[in-house]
VOKE-606132 format. One record per residue (C-alpha): x, y, z; residue in three letters. Coordinates in steps of 0.5 Angstrom, whole numbers, plus 500, padded with zeros to 3 digits. Layout:
// VOKE-606132
     X     Y     Z   lumgu
     X     Y     Z     ALA
...
//
This chain:
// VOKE-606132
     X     Y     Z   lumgu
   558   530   482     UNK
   564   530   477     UNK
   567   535   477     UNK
   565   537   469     UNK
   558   538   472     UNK
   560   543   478     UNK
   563   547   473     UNK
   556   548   469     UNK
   552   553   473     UNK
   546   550   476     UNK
   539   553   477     UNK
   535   553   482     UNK
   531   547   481     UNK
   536   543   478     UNK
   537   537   482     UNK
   536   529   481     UNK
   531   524   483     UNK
   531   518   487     UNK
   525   515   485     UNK
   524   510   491     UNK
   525   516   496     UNK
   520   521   499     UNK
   520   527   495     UNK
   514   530   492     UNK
   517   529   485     UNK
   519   522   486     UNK
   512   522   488     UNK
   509   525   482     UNK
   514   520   478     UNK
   511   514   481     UNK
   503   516   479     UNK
   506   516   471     UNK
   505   508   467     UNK
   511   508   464     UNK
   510   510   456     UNK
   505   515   457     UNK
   504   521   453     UNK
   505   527   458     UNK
   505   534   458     UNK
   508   537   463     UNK
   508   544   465     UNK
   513   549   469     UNK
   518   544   467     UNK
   524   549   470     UNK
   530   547   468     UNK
   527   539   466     UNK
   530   535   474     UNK
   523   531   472     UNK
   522   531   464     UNK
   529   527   464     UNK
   526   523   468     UNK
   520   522   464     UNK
   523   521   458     UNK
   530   517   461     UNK
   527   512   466     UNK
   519   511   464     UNK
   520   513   456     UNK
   514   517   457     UNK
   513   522   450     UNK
   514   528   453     UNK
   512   536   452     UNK
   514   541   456     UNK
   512   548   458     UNK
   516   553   461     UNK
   517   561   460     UNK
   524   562   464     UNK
   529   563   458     UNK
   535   560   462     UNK
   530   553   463     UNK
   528   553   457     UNK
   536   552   455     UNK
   537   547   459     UNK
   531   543   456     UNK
   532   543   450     UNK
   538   539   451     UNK
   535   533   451     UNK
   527   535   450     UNK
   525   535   443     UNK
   518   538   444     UNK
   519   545   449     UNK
   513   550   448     UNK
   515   557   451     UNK
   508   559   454     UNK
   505   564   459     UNK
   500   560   463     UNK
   497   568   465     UNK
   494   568   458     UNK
   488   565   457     UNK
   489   562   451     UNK
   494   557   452     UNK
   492   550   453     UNK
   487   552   446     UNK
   494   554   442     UNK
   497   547   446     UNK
   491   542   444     UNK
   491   545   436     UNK
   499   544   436     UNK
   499   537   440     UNK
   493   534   441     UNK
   491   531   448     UNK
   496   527   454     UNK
   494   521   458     UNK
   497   526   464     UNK
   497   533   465     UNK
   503   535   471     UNK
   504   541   473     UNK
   509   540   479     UNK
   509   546   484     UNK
   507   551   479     UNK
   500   554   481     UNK
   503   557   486     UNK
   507   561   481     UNK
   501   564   477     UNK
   495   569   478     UNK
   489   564   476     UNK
   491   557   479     UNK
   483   556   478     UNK
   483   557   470     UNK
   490   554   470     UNK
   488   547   472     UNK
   481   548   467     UNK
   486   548   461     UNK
   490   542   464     UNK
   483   539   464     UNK
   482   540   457     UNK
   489   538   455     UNK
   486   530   458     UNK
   485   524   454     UNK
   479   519   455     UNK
   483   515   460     UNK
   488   521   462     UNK
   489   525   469     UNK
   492   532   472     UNK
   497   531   477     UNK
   498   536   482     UNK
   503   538   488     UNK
   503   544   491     UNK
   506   547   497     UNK
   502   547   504     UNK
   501   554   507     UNK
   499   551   513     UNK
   505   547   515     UNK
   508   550   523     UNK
   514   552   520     UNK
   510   557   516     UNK
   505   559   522     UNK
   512   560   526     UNK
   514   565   521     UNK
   507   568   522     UNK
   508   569   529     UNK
   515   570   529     UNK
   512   577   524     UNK
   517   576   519     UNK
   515   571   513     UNK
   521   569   511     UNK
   521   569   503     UNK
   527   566   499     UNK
   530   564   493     UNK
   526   556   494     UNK
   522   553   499     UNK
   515   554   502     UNK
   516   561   502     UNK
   519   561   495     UNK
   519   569   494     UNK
   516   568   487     UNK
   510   565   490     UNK
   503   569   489     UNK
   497   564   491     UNK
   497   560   497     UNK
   494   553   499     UNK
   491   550   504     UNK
   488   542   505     UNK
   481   545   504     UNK
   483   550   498     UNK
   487   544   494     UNK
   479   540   494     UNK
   476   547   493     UNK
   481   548   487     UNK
   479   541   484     UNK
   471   541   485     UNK
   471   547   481     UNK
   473   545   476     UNK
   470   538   477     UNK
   474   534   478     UNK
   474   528   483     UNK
   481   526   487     UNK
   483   519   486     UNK
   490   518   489     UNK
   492   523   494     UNK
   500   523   498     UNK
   503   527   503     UNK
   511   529   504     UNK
   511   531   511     UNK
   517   534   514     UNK
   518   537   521     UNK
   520   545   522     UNK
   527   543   523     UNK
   527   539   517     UNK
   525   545   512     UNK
   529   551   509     UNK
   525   556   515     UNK
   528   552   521     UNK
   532   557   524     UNK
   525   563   525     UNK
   522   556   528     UNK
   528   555   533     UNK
   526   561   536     UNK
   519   561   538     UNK
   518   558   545     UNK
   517   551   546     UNK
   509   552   548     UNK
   508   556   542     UNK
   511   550   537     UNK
   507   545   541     UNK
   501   550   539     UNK
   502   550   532     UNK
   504   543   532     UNK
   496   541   534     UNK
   493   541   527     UNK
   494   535   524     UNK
   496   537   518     UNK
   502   541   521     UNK
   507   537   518     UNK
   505   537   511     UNK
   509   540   507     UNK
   507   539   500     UNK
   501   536   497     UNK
   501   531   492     UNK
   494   529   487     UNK
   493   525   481     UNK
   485   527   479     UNK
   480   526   473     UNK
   474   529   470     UNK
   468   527   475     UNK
   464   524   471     UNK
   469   518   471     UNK
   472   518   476     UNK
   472   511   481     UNK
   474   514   487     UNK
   473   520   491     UNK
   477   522   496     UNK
   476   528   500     UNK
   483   530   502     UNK
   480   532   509     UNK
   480   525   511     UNK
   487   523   509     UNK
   491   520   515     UNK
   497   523   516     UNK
   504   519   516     UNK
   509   522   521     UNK
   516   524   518     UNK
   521   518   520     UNK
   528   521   518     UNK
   533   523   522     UNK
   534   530   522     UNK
   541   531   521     UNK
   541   525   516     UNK
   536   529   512     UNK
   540   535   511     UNK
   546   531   508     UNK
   543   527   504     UNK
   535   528   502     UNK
   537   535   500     UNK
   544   534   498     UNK
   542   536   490     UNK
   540   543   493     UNK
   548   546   496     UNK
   547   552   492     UNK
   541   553   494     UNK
   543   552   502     UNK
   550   556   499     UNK
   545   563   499     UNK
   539   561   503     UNK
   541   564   510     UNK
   534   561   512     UNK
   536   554   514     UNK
   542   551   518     UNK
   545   545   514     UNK
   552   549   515     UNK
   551   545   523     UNK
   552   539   519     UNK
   560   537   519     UNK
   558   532   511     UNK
   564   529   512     UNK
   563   527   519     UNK
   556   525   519     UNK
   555   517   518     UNK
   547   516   516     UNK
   544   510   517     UNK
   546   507   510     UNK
   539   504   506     UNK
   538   497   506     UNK
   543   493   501     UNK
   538   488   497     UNK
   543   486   492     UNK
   548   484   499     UNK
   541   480   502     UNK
   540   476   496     UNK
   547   474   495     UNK
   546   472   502     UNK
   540   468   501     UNK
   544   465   495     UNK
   550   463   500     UNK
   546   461   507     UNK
   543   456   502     UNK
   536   458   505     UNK
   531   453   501     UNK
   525   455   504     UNK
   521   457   499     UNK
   516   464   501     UNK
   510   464   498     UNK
   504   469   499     UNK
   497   469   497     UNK
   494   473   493     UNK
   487   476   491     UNK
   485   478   485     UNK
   479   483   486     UNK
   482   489   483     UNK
   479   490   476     UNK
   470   490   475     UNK
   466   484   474     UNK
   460   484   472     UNK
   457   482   478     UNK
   460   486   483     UNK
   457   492   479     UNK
   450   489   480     UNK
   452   487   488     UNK
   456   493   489     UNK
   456   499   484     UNK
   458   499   478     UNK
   466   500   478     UNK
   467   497   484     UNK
   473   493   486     UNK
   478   492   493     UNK
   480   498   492     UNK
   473   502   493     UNK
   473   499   500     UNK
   480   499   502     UNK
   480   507   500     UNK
   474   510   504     UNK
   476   506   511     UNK
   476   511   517     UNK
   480   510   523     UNK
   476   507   530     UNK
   480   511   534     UNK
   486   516   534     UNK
   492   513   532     UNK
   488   507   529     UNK
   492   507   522     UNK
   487   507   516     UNK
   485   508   511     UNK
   491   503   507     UNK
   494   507   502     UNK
   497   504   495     UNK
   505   507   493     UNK
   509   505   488     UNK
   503   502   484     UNK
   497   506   486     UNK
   490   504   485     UNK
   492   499   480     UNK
   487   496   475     UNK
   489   488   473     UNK
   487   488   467     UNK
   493   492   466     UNK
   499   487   463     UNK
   504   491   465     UNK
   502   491   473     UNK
   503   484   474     UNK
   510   484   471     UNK
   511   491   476     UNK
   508   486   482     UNK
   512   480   481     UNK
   519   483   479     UNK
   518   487   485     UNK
   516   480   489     UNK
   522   476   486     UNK
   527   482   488     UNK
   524   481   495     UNK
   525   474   497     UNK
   518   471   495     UNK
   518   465   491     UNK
   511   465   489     UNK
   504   467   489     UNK
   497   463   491     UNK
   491   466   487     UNK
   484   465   489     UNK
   481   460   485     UNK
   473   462   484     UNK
   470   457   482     UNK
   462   457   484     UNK
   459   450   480     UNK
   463   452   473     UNK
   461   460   473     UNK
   468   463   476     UNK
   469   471   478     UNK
   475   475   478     UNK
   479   470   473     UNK
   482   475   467     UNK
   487   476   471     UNK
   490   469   473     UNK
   487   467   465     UNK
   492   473   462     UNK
   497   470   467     UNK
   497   463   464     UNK
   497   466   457     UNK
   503   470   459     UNK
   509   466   459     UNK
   514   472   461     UNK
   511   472   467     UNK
   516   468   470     UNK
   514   467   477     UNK
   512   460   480     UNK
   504   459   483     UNK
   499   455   485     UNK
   492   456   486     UNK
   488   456   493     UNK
   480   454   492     UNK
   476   459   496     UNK
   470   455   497     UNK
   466   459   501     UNK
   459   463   499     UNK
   460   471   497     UNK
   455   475   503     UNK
   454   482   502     UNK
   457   482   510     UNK
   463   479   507     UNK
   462   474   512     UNK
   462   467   509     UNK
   456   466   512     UNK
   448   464   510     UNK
   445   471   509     UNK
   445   475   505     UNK
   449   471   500     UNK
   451   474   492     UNK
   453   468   490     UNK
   453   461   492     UNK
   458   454   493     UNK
   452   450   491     UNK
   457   442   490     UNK
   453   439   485     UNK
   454   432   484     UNK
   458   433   477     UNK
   463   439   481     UNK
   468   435   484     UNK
   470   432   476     UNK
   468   439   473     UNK
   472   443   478     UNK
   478   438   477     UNK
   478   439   469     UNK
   477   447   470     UNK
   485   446   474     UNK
   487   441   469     UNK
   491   447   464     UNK
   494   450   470     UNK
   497   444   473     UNK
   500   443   466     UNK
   504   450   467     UNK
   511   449   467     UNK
   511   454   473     UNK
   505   451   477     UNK
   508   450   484     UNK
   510   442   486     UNK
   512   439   492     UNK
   515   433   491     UNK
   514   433   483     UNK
   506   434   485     UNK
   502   440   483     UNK
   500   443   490     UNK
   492   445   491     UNK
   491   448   497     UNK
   482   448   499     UNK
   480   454   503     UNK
   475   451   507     UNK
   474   443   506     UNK
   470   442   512     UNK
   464   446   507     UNK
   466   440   502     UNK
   459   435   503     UNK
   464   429   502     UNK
   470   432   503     UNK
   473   425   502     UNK
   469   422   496     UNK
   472   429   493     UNK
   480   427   494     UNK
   478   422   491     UNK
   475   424   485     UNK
   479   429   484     UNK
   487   424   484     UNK
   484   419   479     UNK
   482   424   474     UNK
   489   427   475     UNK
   491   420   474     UNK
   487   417   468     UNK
   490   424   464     UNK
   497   423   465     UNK
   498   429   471     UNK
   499   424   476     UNK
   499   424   483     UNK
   497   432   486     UNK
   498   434   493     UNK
   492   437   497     UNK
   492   441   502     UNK
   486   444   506     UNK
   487   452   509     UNK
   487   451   516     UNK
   481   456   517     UNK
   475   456   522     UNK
   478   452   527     UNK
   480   447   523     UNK
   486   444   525     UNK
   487   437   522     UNK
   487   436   514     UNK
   487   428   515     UNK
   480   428   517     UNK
   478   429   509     UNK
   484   425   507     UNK
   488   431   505     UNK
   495   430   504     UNK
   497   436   509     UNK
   495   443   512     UNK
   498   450   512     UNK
   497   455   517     UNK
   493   461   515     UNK
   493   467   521     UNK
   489   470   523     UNK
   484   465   523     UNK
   484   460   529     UNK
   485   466   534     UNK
   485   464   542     UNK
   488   470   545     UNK
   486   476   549     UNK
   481   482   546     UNK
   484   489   548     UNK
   478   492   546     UNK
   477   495   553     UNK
   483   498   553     UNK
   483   502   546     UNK
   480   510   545     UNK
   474   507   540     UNK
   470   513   538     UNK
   464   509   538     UNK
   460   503   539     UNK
   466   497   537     UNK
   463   490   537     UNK
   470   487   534     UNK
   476   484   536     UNK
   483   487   537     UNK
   489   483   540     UNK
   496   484   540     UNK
   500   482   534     UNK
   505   477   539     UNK
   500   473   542     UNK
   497   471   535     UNK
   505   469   533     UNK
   506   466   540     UNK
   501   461   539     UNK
   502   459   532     UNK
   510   459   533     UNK
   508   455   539     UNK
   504   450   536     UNK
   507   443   536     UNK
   506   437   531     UNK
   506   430   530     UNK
   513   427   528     UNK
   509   425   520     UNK
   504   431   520     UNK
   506   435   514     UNK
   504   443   516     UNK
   505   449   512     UNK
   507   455   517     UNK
   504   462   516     UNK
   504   468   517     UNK
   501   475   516     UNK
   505   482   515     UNK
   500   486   520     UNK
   491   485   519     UNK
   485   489   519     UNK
   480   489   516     UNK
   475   494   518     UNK
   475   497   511     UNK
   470   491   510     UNK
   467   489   516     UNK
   467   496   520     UNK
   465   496   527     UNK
   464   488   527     UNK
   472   487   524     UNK
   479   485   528     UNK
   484   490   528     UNK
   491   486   530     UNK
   495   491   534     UNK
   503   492   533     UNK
   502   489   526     UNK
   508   494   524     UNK
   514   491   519     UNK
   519   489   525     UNK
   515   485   529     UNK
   513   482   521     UNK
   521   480   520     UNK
   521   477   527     UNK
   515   472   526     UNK
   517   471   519     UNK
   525   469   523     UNK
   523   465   526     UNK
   518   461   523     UNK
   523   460   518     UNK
   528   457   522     UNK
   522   452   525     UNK
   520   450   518     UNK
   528   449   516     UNK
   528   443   523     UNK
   521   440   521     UNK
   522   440   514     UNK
   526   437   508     UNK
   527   439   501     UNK
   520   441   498     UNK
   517   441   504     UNK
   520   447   506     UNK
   514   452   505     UNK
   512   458   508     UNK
   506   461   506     UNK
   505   469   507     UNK
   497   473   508     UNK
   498   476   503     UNK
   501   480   497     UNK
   495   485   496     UNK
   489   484   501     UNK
   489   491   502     UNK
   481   492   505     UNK
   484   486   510     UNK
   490   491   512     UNK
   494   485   511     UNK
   500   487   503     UNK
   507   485   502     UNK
   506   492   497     UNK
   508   498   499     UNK
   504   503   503     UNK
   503   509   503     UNK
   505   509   511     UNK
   511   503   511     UNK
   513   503   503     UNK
   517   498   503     UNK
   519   496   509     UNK
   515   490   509     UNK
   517   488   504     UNK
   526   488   506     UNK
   523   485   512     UNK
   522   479   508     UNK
   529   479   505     UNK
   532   480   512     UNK
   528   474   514     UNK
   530   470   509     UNK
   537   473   509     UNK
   537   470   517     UNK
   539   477   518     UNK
   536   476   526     UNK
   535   483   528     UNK
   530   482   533     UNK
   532   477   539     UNK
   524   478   540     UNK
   518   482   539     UNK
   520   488   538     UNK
   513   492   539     UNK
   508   488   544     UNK
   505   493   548     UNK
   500   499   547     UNK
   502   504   545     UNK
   502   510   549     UNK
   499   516   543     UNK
   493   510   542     UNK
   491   515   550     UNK
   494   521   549     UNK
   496   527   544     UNK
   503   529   543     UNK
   501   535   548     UNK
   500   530   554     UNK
   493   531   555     UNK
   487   527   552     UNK
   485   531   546     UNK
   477   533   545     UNK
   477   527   540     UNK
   479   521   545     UNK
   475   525   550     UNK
   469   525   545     UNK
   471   517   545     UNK
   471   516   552     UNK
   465   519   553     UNK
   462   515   548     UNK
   465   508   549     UNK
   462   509   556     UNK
   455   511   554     UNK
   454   504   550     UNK
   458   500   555     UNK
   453   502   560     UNK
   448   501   555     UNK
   450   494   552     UNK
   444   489   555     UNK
   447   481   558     UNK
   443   479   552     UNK
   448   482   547     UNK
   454   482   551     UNK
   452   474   551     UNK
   451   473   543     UNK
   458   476   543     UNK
   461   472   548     UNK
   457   466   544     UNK
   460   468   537     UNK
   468   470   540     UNK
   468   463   543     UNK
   465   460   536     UNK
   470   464   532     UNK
   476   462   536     UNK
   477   468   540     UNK
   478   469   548     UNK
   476   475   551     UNK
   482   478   556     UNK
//
């Protein structure tokens, strides 16, 4: 700080906002779409409204009562109301002076008022057709709190859990509660997680004897320290998330760096609040681990003349179509699956959750301009769109049209043609198909004039000045030649000129040249000979999928040699499951963590730098966005962005990991924090040994049939 500002008196909830960190208003910050009208309520001395209007250019009006914030809004927001939520009249006078806003946020206020319930149906009234109330609120069940319990002193302050002028508390069950009494249906949910020893209540926690911290840890919502919700009418809501299901990510700061620098911007509540100990902390001495410098890895990007060009797939199912709507629900997109997936055993990482964009709708411009500066300043060079094409009738195309038409969406991409059925059982297969690949005799000219204004695009990805066509599943092709063949004279006869096929290497094909294709890429995880660690994993019920270990699938792909002229495109995938399509039937891919990500992605790079030259230095990613396949570049609510840096230290050639970092099982998949099995891994025990007992040699055969049809070995 200045010194101009340490002489202004600051308020108690006075503070800046990183926005890519993990506190609550960073949170709430990143649900809001930039250029929004908001209301925000108990705006305090106005941290988030500056925000607001500052950084996303939101119209903003502000509610407060405290004089002294109030002041201090009125700085830099036109519009302050000085309202008392107590009084039952307040969002009627609101609504007939201001009208309605597409998001309504009261960021810990509920707790300061005597009818929350009432509260949060004036908030609903204030809404737009498409608007949403977001909430967080502090969690009365966090073990810090319990602590004080225990210890017989509630340990009130002047901010905090423990605020002294908090009057309602709230539990996880009572935020749903508070939500379904007013009708409303939660569709993004996020957790701030904090140890006992990173809150303000940490000198009470530090007390208690160790077995009785153990106990008020058991809870799996022990760390939680505030909730965070965005919800809408239920009437319209297109996701329902029950709170209770959430997972729980556990805190990864460092304790003492936490204190230094994520609660810096409170030292004048640290000054006055003997609860905490940050004056254990020397601040000058103190060397937290710096974040990761993304501007110092692009100039190394720039000075190590890396050239090998990064593109990752990317699905486009994230808006409704027709007909999904028929097939599945109205409203139905990828997210639909990828939000109610369950974990299969304790410590199974699902359901994957969206962070910075949220449930992003593609039809929205914005979102793909957000995912392709977001791609670009992490080292991706391009995106591969799936192109589906059924014989003229294609699905989920407004996306990839509006990305033709924009041409401020300055990112490089191709086209991948998911020639295969769409099936009810997400399969591919022969039953139950949604829509079929019917090859007509007049598909192989139609297909290729439908591509005709995308390789004409500027931006369309060429190798060795060929637009490059990637074709998912070649062997399905009836005459996969007489196709090629079509498909180069027509780009000839109309002026494209020479193209570059290339077929996926999926379903255990391995070699393009048998259609005359002009190269393959690689497309983990498919083609998978390596062991199945299922018996080993606590799973709650029946499994009849796969699970291997993350190393052994990259061994095999970064050990793979080829032919002196054989032109393969490497690949890799950040991590896999896809349980949230496929349930028990799915493949779970173990350790697939952003470390162990960066180093295949290391030292796949440095092969595709020793078997190629010039535009033949491709790599390709699965995927961007395959969030019900477990497998996205974008950030999670678990791992951020982590993955995503992982990607420029790679193309940095930071060689961080001499090896697989994380290669075993991991010991919290048998046991729970207390050294012991829990009732729910004993619940899983006992039921995987009932139906191992129960599995006849007829179905252990079919899976043994269909594991060795799919590529897979059992260990």
């Amino acid at each position: 700080m200045t010194k101009e500002q340490t002489a202004q008196p600051k308020h108690t909830y006075e503070y800046d906002i990183e926005l890519d960190s993990d506190t609550a208003p960073a949170r709430v910050l990143r649900m809001i779409e930039p250029g929004s009208r908001v209301l925000e309520i108990g705006a305090g001395p106005g941290s988030i409204t500056k925000r607001l209007i500052d950084t996303l250019k939101c119209d903003v009006v502000a509610l407060e009562v405290e004089p002294t914030a109030i002041k201090k809004l009125k700085e830099f927001c036109p519009k302050v109301y000085s309202m008392d939520l107590n009084d039952s009249h307040w969002s009627k006078k609101l609504i007939k002076d201001e009208g309605l806003f597409d998001y309504v946020v009261a960021a810990d206020v509920l707790e300061h008022v005597y009818d929350p319930w009432a509260v949060l149906g004036g908030m609903r009234e204030l809404l737009s057709e498409r608007g949403s109330v977001i909430l967080s609120v502090p969690h009365v069940g966090h073990a810090a709190i319990l602590g004080c319990l225990v210890d017989e002193d509630m340990q009130y302050g002047p901010w905090g859990l423990l605020d002294k002028t908090h009057i309602r508390f709230f539990g996880v069950k009572n935020v749903q509660a508070l939500y379904n009494s007013q009708a409303m249906a939660i569709e993004e949910a996020q957790f701030v997680v904090r140890t006992p020893e990173m809150t303000e209540l940490v000198k009470t926690w530090q007390r208690l004897p160790s077995d009785v911290q153990e106990a008020l840890q058991r809870n799996k919502f022990s760390h939680v320290y505030q909730i965070i919700t965005r919800a809408v009418p239920v009437d319209r809501a297109t996701l329902h998330i029950d709170l209770m299901d959430q997972n729980v990510v556990p805190a990864e700061h460092d304790v003492e760096q936490y204190w230094v620098e994520t609660m810096a911007g409170l030292e004048r509540n640290l000054e006055i609040d003997d609860r905490s100990t940050i004056t254990c902390y020397d601040q000058e001495a103190s060397q937290p681990t710096q974040k990761t410098d993304l501007a110092d890895l692009r100039q190394r990007i720039t000075s190590n003349g890396n050239d090998v060009r990064l593109i990752s797939f990317y699905l486009t199912q994230f808006h409704p179509i027709p007909e999904n709507d028929e097939w599945w629900g109205k409203g139905f997109t990828e997210w639909t699956n990828a939000s109610k997936a369950l974990p299969k055993f304790d410590g199974h990482y699902q359901p994957h959750l969206p962070a910075d964009f949220g449930f992003y709708d593609l039809r929205v411009r914005d979102v793909m301009h957000k995912q392709v500066k977001m791609a670009k300043d992490h080292g991706i060079d391009g995106f591969c769109y799936y192109y589906y094409w059924f014989s003229g009738h294609r699905l989920l195309e407004q996306p990839l049209d509006a990305m033709l038409a924009d041409a401020d969406l300055d990112m490089p991409f191709c086209l991948c043609w998911a020639n295969e059925n769409w099936t009810r059982a997400w399969d591919a297969g022969n039953t139950e198909i949604l829509i079929a690949q019917k090859y007509r005799d007049d598909d192989d000219l139609n297909f290729i004039k439908s591509l005709e204004p995308f390789f004409r695009d500027p931006r369309y990805i060429r190798v060795n000045g060929k637009p490059l066509l990637l074709v998912y599943r070649p062997q399905h092709l009836p005459d996969a030649k007489a196709s090629v063949k079509t498909w180069r004279k027509y780009c000839r006869d109309v002026g494209i000129g020479e193209i570059q096929v290339t077929a996926a290497l999926t379903h255990n094909n391995w070699d393009y040249r048998q259609f005359d294709f002009d190269a393959g890429v690689e497309f983990p995880p498919h083609n998978m000979r390596v062991d199945d660690f299922s018996p080993e994993l606590p799973f709650a019920q029946d499994w009849n999928g796969f699970a291997p270990k993350m190393s052994d699938i990259g061994d095999l792909y970064l050990n793979r040699e080829r032919e002196e002229k054989e032109t393969v495109y490497r690949g890799v995938f950040p991590s896999w499951d896809n349980t949230a399509r496929r349930g028990d039937l799915g493949t779970i891919i173990l350790n697939g963590t952003p470390e162990n990500y960066e180093y295949w992605l290391s030292e796949t790079l440095k092969k595709a730098c020793q078997e190629h030259e010039g535009d033949e230095r491709l790599v390709f990613i699965n995927a961007w966005n395959e969030w019900a396949e477990g497998c996205h570049l974008e950030p999670c609510q678990r791992y951020g962005h982590a993955f995503l840096e992982a990607t420029l230290h790679a193309k940095a050639e930071s060689n961080r990991y001499a090896k697989w970092p994380h290669q075993g099982i991991a010991e919290h998949l048998y046991r729970s924090p207390f050294g012991r099995r829990s009732a729910y891994e004993m619940s899983a025990l006992g039921t995987r040994l009932k139906s191992k007992h129960k599995k006849n040699a007829i179905k252990r055969g079919f899976r043994a049939v269909r594991d060795t049809l799919n590529g897979r070995r059992f260990r």
